[in-house]
MIBA-581167 format. One record per residue (C-alpha): residue number from 1; residue in three letters; x, y, z. Coordinates in steps of 0.1 Angstrom, whole numbers, always signed. Each point is the difference from the previous one (the first is absolute). Layout:
N
<pt num="NUM" residuo="Ala" u="X" v="Y" w="Z"/>
...
END
This chain:
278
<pt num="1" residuo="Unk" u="-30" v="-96" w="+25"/>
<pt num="2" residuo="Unk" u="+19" v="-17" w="+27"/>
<pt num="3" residuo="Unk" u="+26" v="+14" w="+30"/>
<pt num="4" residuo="Unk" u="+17" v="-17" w="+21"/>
<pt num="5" residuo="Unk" u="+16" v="+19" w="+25"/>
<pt num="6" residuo="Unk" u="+38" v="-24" w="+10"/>
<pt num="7" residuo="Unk" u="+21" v="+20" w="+16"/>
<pt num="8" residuo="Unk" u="+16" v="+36" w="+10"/>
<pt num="9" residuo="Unk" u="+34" v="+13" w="-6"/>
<pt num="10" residuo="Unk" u="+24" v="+18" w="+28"/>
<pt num="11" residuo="Unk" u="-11" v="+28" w="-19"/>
<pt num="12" residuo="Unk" u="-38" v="+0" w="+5"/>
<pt num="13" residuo="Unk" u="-6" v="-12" w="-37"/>
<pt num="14" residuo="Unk" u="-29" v="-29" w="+2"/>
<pt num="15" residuo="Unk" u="+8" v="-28" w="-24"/>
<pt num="16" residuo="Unk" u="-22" v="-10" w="-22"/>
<pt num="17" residuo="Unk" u="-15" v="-28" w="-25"/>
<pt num="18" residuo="Unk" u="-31" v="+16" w="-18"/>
<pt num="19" residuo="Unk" u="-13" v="-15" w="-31"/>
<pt num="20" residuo="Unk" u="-4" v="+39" w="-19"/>
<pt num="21" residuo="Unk" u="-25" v="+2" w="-38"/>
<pt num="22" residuo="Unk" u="-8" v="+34" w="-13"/>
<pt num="23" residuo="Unk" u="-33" v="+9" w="-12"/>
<pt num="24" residuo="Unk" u="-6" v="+18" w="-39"/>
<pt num="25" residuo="Unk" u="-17" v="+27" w="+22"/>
<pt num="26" residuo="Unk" u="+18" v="+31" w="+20"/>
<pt num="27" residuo="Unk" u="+16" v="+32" w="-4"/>
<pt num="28" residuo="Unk" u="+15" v="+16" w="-31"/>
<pt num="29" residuo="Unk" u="+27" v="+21" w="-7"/>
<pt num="30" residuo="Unk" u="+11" v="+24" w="-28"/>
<pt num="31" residuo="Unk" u="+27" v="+10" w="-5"/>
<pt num="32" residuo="Unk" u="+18" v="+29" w="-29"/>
<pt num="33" residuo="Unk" u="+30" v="+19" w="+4"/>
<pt num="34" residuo="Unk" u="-5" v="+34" w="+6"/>
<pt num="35" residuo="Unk" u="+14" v="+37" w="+6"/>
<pt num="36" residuo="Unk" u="+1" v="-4" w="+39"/>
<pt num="37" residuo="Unk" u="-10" v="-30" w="+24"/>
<pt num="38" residuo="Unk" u="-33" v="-2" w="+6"/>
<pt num="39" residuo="Unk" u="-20" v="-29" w="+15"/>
<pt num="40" residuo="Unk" u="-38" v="+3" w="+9"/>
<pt num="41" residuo="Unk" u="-28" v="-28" w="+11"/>
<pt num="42" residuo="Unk" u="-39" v="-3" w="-13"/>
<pt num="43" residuo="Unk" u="-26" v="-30" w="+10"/>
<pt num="44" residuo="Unk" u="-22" v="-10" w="+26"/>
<pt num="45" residuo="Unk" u="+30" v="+1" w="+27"/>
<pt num="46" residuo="Unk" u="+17" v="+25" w="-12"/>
<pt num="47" residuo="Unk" u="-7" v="+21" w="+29"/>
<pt num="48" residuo="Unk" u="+21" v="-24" w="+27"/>
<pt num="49" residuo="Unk" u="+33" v="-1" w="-23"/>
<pt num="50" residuo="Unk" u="+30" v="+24" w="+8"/>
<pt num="51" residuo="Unk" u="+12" v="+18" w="-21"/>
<pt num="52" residuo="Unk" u="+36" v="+7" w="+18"/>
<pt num="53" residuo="Unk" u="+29" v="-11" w="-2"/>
<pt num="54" residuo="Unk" u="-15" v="-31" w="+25"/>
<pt num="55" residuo="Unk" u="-18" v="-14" w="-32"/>
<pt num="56" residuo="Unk" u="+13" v="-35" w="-11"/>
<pt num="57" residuo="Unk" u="-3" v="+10" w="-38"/>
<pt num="58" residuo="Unk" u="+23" v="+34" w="+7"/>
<pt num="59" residuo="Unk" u="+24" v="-23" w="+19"/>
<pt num="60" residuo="Unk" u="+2" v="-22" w="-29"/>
<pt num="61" residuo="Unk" u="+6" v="+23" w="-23"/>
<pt num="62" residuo="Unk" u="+27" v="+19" w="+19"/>
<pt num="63" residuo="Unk" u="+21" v="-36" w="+8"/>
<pt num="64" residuo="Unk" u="-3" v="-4" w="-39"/>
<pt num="65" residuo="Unk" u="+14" v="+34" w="-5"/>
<pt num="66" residuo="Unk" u="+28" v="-7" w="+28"/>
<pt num="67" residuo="Unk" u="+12" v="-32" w="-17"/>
<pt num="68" residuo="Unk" u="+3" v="+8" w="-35"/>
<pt num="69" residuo="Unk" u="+9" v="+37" w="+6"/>
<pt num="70" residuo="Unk" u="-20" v="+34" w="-8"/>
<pt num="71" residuo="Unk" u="+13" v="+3" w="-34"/>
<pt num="72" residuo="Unk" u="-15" v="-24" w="-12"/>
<pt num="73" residuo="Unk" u="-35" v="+2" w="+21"/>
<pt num="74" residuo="Unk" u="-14" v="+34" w="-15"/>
<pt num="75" residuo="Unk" u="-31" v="+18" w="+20"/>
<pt num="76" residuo="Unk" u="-35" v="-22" w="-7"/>
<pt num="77" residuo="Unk" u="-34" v="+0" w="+7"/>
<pt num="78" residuo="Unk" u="-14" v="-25" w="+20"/>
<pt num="79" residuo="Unk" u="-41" v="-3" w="+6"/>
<pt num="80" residuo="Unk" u="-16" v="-32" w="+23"/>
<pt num="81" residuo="Unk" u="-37" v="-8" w="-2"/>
<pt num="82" residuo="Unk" u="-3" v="-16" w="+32"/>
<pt num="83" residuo="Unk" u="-26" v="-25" w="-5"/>
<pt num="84" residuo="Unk" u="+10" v="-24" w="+34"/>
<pt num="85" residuo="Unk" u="-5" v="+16" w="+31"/>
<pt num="86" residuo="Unk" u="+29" v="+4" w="+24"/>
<pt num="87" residuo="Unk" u="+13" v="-21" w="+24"/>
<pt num="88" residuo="Unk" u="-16" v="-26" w="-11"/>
<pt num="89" residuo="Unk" u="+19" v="-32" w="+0"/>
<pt num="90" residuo="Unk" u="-5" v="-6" w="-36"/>
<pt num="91" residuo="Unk" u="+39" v="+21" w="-10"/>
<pt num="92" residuo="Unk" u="-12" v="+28" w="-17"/>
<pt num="93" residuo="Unk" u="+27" v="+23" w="+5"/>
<pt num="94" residuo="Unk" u="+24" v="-26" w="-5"/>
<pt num="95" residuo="Unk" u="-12" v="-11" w="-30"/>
<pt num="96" residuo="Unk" u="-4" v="+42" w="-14"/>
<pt num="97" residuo="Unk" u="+38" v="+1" w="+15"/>
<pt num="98" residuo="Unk" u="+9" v="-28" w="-21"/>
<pt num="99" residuo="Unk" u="-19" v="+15" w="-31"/>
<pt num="100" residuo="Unk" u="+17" v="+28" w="+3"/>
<pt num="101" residuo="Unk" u="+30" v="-16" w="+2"/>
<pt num="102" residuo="Unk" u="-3" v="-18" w="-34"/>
<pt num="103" residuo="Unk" u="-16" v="+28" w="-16"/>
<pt num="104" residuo="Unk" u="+27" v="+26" w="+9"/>
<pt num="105" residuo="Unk" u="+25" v="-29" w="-14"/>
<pt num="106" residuo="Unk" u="-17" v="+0" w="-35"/>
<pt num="107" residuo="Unk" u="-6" v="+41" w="-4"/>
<pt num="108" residuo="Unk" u="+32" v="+9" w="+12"/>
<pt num="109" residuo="Unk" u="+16" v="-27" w="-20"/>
<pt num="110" residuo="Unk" u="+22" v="-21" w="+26"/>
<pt num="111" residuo="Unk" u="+18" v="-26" w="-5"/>
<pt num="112" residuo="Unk" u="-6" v="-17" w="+33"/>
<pt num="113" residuo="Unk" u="-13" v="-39" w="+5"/>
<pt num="114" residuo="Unk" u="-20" v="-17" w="+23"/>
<pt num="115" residuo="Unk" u="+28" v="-5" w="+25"/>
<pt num="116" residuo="Unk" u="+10" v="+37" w="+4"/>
<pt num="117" residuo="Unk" u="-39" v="+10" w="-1"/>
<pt num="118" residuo="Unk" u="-14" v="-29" w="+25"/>
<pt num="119" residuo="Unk" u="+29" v="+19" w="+23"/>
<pt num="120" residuo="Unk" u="-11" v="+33" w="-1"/>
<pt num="121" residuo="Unk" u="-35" v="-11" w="+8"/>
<pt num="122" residuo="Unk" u="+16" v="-22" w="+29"/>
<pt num="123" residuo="Unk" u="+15" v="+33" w="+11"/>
<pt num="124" residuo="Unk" u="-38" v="+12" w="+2"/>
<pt num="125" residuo="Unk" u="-18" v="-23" w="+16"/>
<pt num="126" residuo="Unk" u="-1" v="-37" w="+1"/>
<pt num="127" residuo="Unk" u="-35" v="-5" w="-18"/>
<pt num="128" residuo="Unk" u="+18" v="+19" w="-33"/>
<pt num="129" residuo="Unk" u="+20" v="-26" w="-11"/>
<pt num="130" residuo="Unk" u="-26" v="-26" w="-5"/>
<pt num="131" residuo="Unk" u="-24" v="+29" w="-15"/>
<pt num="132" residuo="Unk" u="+29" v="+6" w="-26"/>
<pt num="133" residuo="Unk" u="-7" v="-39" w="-11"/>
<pt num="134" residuo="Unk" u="-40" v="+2" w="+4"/>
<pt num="135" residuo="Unk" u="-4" v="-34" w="-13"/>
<pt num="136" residuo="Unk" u="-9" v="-32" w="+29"/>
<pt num="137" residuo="Unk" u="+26" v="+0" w="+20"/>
<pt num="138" residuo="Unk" u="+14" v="-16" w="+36"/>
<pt num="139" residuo="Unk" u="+15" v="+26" w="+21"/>
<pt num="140" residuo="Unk" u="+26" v="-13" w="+26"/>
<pt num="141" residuo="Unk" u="+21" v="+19" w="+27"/>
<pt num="142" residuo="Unk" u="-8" v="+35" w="+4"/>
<pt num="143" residuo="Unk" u="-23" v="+0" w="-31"/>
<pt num="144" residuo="Unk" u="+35" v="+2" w="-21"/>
<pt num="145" residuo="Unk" u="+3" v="-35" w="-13"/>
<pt num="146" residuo="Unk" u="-20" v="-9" w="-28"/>
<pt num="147" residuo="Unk" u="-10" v="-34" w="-20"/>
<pt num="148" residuo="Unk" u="-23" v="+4" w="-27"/>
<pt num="149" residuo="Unk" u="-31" v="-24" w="-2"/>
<pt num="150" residuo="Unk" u="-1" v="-20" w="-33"/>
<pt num="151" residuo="Unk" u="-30" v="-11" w="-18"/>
<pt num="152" residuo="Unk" u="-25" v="+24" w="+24"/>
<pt num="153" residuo="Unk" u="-35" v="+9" w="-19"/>
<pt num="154" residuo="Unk" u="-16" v="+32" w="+2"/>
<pt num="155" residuo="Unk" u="-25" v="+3" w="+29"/>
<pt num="156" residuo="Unk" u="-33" v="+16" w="+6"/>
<pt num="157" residuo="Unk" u="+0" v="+23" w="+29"/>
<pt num="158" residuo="Unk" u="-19" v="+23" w="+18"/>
<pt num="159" residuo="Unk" u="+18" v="+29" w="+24"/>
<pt num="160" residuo="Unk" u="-21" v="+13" w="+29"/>
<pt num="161" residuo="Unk" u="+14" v="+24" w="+22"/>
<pt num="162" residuo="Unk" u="-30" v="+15" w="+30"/>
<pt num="163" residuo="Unk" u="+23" v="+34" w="+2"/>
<pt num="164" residuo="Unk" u="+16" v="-6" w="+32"/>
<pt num="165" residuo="Unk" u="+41" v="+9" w="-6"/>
<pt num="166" residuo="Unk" u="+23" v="-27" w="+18"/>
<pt num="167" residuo="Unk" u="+34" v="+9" w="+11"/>
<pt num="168" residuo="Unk" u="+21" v="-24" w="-11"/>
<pt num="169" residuo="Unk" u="+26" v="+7" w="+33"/>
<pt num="170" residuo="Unk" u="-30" v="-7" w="+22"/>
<pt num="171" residuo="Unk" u="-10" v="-30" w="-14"/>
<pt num="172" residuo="Unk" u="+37" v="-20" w="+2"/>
<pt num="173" residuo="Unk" u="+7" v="+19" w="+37"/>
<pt num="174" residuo="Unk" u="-37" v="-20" w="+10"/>
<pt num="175" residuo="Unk" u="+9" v="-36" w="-12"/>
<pt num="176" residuo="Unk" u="+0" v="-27" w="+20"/>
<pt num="177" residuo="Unk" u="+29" v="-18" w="-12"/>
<pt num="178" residuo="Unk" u="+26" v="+1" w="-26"/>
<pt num="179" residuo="Unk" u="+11" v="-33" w="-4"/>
<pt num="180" residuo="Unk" u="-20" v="-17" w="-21"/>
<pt num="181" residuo="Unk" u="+4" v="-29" w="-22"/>
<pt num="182" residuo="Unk" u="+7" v="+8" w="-42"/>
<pt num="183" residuo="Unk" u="-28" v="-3" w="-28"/>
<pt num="184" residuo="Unk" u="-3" v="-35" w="-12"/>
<pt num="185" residuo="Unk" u="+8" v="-8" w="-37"/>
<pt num="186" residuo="Unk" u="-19" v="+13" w="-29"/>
<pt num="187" residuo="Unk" u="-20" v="-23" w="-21"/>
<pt num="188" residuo="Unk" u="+22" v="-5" w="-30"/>
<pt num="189" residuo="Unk" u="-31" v="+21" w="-24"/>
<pt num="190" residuo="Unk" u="-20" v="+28" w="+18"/>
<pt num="191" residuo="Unk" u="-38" v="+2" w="-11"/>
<pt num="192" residuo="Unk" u="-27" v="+12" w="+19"/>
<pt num="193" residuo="Unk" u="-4" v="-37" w="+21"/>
<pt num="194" residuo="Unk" u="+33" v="-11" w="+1"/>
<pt num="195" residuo="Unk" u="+6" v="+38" w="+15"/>
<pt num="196" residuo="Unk" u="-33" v="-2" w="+24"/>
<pt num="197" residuo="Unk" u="+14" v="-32" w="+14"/>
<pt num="198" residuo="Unk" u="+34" v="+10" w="+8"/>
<pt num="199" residuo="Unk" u="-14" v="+32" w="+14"/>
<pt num="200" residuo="Unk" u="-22" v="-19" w="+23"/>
<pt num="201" residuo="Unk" u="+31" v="-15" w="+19"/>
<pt num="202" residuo="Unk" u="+21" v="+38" w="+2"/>
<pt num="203" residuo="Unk" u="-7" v="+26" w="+16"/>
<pt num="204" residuo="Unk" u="+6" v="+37" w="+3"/>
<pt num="205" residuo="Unk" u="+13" v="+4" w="+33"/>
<pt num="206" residuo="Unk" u="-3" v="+42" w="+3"/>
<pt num="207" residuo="Unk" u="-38" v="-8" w="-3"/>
<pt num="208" residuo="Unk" u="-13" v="-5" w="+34"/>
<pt num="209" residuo="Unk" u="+24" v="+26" w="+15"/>
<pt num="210" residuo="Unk" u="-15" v="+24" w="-24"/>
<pt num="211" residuo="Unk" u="-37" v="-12" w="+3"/>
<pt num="212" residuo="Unk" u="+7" v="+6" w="+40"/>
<pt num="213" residuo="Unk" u="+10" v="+39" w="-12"/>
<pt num="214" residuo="Unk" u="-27" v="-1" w="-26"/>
<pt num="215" residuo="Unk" u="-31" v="-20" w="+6"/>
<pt num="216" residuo="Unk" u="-15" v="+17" w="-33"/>
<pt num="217" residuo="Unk" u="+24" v="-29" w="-18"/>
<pt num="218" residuo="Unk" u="-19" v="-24" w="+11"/>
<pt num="219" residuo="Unk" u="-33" v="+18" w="-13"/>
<pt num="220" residuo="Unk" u="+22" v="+0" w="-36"/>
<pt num="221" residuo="Unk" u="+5" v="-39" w="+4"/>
<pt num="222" residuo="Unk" u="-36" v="-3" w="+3"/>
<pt num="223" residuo="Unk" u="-12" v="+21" w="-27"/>
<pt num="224" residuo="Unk" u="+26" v="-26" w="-22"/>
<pt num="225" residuo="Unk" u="-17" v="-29" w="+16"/>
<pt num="226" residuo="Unk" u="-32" v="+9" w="-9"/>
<pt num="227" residuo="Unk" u="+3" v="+7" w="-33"/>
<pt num="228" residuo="Unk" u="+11" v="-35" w="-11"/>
<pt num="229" residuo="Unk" u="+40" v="+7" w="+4"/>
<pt num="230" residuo="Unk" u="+16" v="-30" w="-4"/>
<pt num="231" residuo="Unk" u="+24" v="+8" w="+28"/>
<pt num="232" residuo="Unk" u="+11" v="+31" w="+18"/>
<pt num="233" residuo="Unk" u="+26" v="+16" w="+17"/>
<pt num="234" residuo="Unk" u="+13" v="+33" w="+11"/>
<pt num="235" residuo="Unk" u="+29" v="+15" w="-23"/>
<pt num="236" residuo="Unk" u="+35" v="+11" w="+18"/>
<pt num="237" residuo="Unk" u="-7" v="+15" w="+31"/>
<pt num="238" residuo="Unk" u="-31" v="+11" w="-10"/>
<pt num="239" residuo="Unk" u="-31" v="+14" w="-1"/>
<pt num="240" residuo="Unk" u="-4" v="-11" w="-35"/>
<pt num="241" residuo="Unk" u="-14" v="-33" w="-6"/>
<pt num="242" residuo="Unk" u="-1" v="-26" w="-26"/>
<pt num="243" residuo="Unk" u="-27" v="-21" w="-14"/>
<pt num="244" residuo="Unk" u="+13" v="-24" w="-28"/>
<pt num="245" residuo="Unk" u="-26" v="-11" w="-26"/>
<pt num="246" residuo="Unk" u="-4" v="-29" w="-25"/>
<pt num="247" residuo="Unk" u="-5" v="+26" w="-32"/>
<pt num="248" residuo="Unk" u="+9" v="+38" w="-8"/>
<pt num="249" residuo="Unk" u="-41" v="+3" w="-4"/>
<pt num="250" residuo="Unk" u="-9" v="-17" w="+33"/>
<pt num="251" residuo="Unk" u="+23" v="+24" w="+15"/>
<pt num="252" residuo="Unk" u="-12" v="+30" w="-18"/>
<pt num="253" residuo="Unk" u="-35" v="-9" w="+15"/>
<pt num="254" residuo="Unk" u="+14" v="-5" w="+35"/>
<pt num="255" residuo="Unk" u="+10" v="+35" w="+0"/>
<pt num="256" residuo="Unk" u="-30" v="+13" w="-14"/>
<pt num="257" residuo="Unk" u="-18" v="-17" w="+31"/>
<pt num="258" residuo="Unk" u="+21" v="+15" w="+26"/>
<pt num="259" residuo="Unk" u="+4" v="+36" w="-12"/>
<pt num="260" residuo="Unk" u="-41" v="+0" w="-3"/>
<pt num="261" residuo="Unk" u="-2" v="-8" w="+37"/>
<pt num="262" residuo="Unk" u="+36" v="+17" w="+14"/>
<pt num="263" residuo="Unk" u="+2" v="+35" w="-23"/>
<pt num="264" residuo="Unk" u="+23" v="+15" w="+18"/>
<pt num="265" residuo="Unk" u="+28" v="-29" w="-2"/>
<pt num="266" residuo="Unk" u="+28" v="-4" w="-27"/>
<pt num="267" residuo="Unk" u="-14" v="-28" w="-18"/>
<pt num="268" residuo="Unk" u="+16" v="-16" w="-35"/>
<pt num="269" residuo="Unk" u="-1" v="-29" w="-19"/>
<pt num="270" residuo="Unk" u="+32" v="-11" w="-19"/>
<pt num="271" residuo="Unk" u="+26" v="-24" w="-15"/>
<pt num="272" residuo="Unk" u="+34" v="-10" w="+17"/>
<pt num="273" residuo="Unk" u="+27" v="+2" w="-29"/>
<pt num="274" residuo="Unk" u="+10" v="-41" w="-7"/>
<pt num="275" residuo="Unk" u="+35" v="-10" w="-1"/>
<pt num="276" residuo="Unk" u="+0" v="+2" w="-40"/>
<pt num="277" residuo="Unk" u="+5" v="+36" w="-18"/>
<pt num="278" residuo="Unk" u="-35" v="+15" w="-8"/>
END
């Protein structure tokens, strides 16, 4: 919802402080032990998914594997229905990596906790560890170091994405600058105002380098806009946008709007997941 781009490590690494909330809607995964490993993807993007050994979710399940050793990880079948499109800036693979990862732990009976997981799915990719908590978080350093966010509601959202894939590389190699100041403090309770006003005064700072890569972004924001969003922003590194709304049925009708005038776009209304258990 907010990232503010602070620094860069010797490295290359950009350091980060991005205020992350994950959405009820996205890709699901099965998964069932089986004879042989098998792993296969269905859903509206299923067609731009890899199904080599380059895929996050096979990666994730052969680091498991590694770590708790191959008698104990028999053969399983693992299917996707990729309902996010790809490259998108909204941490779909992360978050099926990070699925994966906690559903391999359960079927394959582990006895692994959080710490031992969140470093496997360090070992993946810096987005996994904070998918492997998927409740409002802040994400500090690389993406690595996480604080939960008390006492956050539930939020109506609506996703927009015009189709355009953004490389993520591209968009951080095309900043400006990389210094910027932190995120200021949270309110103490996060509701739909309180949230709107502190969003007002962040920013995401990968959005006008990727707008200058993308200019169909800024037809996304506009879309938002126009359909009564109460503010709007693009997500990650883009081109998916965000359009937060005072009610899950204002939302829903948003959507309903937008994908009557823009078809062809990835268009979805949705909760965020609060801070509580649901």
């Amino acid at each position: 919802m907010a990232l503010h781009v602070t620094g860069r490590r010797p490295d290359g690494y950009h350091l980060i402080e991005s205020l992350a909330v994950f959405t009820r809607f996205g890709d699901r995964v099965e998964i069932a032990l089986t004879d042989s490993d098998d792993f296969t993807v269905s859903g509206r993007y299923a067609s731009a998914v890899p199904l080599d050994a380059s895929n996050l979710v096979l990666k994730a399940r052969d680091a498991l594997r590694q770590a708790a050793g191959s008698e104990r990880t028999p053969p399983v079948s693992i299917k996707l229905e990729k309902n996010l499109p790809v490259a998108s800036g909204v941490g779909g693979g992360s978050s099926d990596a990070a699925a994966v990862l906690r559903g391999l732990v359960q079927t394959w009976a582990l006895d692994m906790d959080d710490a031992g997981l969140g470093r496997i799915g360090l070992s993946l990719g810096a987005d996994v560890p904070m998918c492997l908590a998927a409740k409002p978080l802040v994400a500090r350093g690389i993406g690595d170091e996480l604080s939960m966010v008390p006492d956050f509601s539930a939020l109506g959202l609506v996703l927009v994405n015009p189709g355009t894939p953004v490389s993520t590389a591209d968009v951080f190699a095309a900043l400006s600058r990389r210094d910027n100041e932190p995120l200021p403090p949270l309110p103490r309770s996060i509701d739909f105002h309180s949230l709107r006003n502190w969003l007002e005064v962040t920013r995401n700072d990968l959005e006008p380098a990727a707008l200058a890569l993308q200019p169909a972004i800024g037809r996304a924001l506009s879309w938002l806009n126009n359909a009564g969003s109460g503010f709007s922003r693009m997500s990650g590194s883009g081109a998916t946008c965000f359009g937060l709304f005072e009610t899950g049925n204002v939302a829903k009708r948003a959507a309903a709007e937008i994908r009557s005038r823009q078809p062809d776009w990835f268009v979805a209304a949705t909760r965020s997941m609060s801070s509580e258990a649901e």
